[in-house]
N, C-alpha and C positions, 0 to 999 in steps of 0.2 A: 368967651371960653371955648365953645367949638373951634371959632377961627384960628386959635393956638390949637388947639388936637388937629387941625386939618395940616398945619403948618411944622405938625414936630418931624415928619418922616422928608418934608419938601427936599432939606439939604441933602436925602441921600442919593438923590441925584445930579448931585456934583462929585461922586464917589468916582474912584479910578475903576475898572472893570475889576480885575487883579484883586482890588480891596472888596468891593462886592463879592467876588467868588470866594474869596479866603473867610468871609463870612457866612456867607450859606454856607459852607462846610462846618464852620464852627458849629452854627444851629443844627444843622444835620446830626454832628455827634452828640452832642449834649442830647437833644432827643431819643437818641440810641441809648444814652448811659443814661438818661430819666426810666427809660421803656424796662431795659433789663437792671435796676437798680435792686438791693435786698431790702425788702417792707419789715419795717420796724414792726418788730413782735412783741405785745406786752405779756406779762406773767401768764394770765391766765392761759393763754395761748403754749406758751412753751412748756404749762403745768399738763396740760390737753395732749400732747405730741409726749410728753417726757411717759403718761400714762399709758398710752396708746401702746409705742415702743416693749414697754416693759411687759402690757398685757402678750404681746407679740412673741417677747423672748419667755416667758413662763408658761405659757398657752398653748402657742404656735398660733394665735391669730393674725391670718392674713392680713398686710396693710400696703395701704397707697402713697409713696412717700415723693413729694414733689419736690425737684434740687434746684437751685440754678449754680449752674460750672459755665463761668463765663461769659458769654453771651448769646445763651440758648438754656430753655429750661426741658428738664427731661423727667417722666413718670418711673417710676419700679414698685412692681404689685412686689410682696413674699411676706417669708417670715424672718425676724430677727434672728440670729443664730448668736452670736457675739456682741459687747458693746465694749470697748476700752476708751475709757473715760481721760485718762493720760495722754493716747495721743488725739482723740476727739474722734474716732471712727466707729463706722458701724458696719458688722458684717451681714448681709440681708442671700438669704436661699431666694434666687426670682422664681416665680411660680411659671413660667414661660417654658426656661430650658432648665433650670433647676440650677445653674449656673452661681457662683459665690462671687457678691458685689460687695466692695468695700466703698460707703460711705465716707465722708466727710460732716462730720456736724455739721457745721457753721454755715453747710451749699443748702442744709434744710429750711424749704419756705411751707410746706404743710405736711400735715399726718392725716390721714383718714383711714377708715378702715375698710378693709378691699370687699370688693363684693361674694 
């Protein structure tokens, strides 16, 4: 059995250069799109963030909302100001420069609540 595991990668060195590179690339991104991928949220989680939110827009308590847009994840401390449910946005006051951020639902991967 080992002698077959030792024996499965042997052939890829009969590989053309070109076809080795074209595959480390492959693995390269695939890693990249595993790294920045969206983490499946179950209920109670998006029941946790939908609270949070809401405490924020009737409150004004401050929260931490972590997004991913693309292929970088970015923080925004504030307070809720707006939520339209229609187009899926959120408007957030940053507590920084006071500045009005327009969210995207869907880029939310947590809620907590700011320090």
């Amino acid at each position: 059995m080992s002698k077959k595991l030792s024996n499965q990668f042997s052939c890829s060195r009969l590989m053309l250069p070109a076809h080795r590179k074209k595959l480390n690339e492959c693995h390269k991104i695939k890693e990249e799109e595993e790294k920045y991928c969206m983490p499946n949220l179950d209920d109670q989680q998006k029941e946790q963030f939908q609270f949070l939110i809401s405490q924020s827009l009737q409150q004004g308590l401050v929260i931490e909302v972590t997004l991913l847009t693309g292929k970088s994840y970015s923080r925004l401390k504030g307070e809720v100001k707006k939520i339209d449910p229609l187009q899926g946005k959120l408007n957030i006051v940053l507590t920084s420069n006071k500045e009005i951020k327009m969210i995207n639902l869907k880029e939310i991967i947590e809620v907590k609540e700011g320090p």
